[in-house]
N, C-alpha and C positions, 0 to 999 in steps of 0.2 A: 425289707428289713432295714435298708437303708435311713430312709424317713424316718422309721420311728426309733433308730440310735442316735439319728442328728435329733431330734426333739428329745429324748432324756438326755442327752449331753449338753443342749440351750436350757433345760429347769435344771439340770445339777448343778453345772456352773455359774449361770446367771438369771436363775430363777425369778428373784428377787425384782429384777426390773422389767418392767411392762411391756417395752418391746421384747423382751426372749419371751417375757410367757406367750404372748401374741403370737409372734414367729411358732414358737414349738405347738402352739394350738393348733396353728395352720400346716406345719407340717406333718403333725402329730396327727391329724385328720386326712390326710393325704395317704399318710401310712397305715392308718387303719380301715380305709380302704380298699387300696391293696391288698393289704391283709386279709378282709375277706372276699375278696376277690381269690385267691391266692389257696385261703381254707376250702372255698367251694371244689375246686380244678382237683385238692388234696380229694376229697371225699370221693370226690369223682373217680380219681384213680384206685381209689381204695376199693371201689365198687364194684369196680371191673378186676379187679385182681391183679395191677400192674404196681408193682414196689409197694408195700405194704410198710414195710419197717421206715424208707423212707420219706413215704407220705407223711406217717405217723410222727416219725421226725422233726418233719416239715410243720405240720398241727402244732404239735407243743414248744416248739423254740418262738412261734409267729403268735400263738395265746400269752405265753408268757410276756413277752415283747409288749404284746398292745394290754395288759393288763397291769405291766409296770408302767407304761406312760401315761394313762387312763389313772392310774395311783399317783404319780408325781404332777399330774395334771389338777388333779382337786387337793392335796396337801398341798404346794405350792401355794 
């Protein structure tokens, strides 16, 4: 989650210039990664029946996330 708050916060603030977009691409790629890295392990638990509520949790705060930066990444 990290990653992809430091990359919408390099396109909100300084979008505009080459090196943030650059940087937030690269780190915005790094976190989206993770990310599904992250959604897999959720499913996984959800499969087996271990925390459901907060896997599910875990799914839509990390969708969100990389689907705001994946948006501020092409409007940018």
């Amino acid at each position: 989650m990290v990653p992809l708050a430091v990359a919408l916060l390099l396109l909100h603030t300084l979008g505009d210039q080459a090196w943030a977009y650059v940087t937030a691409a690269v780190v915005g790629g790094i976190g989206l990664l993770a990310s599904v890295i992250a959604l897999v392990e959720c499913v996984g638990a959800i499969r087996k029946g271990l925390a459901r509520a907060e896997a599910a949790w875990v799914i839509v705060v990390l969708l969100v996330a990389s689907c705001a930066v994946v948006y501020r990444l092409i409007v940018t």
